[in-house]
N, C-alpha and C positions, 0 to 999 in steps of 0.2 A: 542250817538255815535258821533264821535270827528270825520274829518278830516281835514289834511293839507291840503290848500291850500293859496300857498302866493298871486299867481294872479299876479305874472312874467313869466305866460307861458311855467314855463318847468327852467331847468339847468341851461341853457343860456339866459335864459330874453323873453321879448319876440321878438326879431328878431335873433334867430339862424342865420340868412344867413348872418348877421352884423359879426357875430364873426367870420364866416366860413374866409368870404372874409378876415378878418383882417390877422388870420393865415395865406392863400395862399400867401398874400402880404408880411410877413414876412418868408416864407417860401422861396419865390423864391426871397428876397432882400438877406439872406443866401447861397440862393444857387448862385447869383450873385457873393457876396463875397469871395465864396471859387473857382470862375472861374476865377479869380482874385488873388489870394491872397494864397499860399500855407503854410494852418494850421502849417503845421512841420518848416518854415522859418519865420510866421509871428508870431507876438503878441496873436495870439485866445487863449482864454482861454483854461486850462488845463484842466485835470480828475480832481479836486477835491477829488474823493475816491481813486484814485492811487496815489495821492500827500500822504495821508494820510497813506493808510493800504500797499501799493506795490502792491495790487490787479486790476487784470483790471475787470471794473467793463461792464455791458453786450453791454453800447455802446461804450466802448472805442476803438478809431480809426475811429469812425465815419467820422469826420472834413476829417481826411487825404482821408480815402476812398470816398465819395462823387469828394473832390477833384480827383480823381486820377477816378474817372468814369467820369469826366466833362471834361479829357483828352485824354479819351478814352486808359486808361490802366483798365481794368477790374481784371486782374491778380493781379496786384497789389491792388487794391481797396478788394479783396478779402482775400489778405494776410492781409490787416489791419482791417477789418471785416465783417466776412464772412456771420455775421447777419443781415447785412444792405440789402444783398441780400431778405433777405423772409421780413424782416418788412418793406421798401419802397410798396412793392407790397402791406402786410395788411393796411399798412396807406391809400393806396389809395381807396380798398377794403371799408374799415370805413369811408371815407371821403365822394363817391360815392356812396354809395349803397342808394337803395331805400329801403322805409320806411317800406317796408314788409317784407323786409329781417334785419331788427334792431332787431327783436326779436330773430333770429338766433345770431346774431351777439354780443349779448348782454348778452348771456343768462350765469346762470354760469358755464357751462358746457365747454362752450368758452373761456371763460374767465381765468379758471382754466388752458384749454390745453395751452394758451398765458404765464401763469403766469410760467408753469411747463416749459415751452421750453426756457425761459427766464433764467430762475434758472439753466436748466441743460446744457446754453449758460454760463454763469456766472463759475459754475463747470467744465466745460472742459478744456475753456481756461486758466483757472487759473492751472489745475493740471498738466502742461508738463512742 
């Protein structure tokens, strides 16, 4: 009987909290950027799948709406996606949780309801 093991610790190597911190760092150098800088007037990059197909694809309006919650218009950040609302909360959710709740988190049962609400985000807004 064979198994893997590379002896990097896991996904991430072995200091997970290296990578953590790295994201938070460019997470909130981003979210600096967009309190500053409003997506819809400056240079930020586009949809690349909306450039392509005319489809908005599940994060698009992202950029703007972040912005426009950093300004304290929530209405607005809403009209430009309204998904930002429930995945900021799951990313934190994932970000935070403790290690005994990974296996919930993780599972593909999870995963699946993420992937399905994703898709049926994807399908809504594109059909009006």
């Amino acid at each position: 009987m064979c198994s893997y093991d590379s002896g990097a610790g896991g996904p991430l190597g072995r200091r997970p909290h290296i990578w953590g911190a790295i994201a938070a760092i460019c997470g909130i150098a981003f979210v600096i950027y967009l309190a500053f800088n409003d997506p819809a007037k400056s240079p930020a990059p586009r949809c690349w799948f909306n450039a392509l197909t005319g489809l908005q694809c599940p994060g698009c309006g992202s950029q703007r709406a972040v912005h426009a919650i950093l300004h304290g218009h929530i209405a607005e950040a809403w009209h430009y996606n309204a998904a930002l609302f429930f995945a900021l909360p799951m990313c934190a959710v994932y970000a935070l949780s403790p290690r005994r709740m990974r296996g919930i988190l993780y599972s593909p049962v999870t995963m699946a309801a993420i992937a399905v609400a994703g898709i049926a985000w994807f399908v809504g807004r594109n059909i009006s």
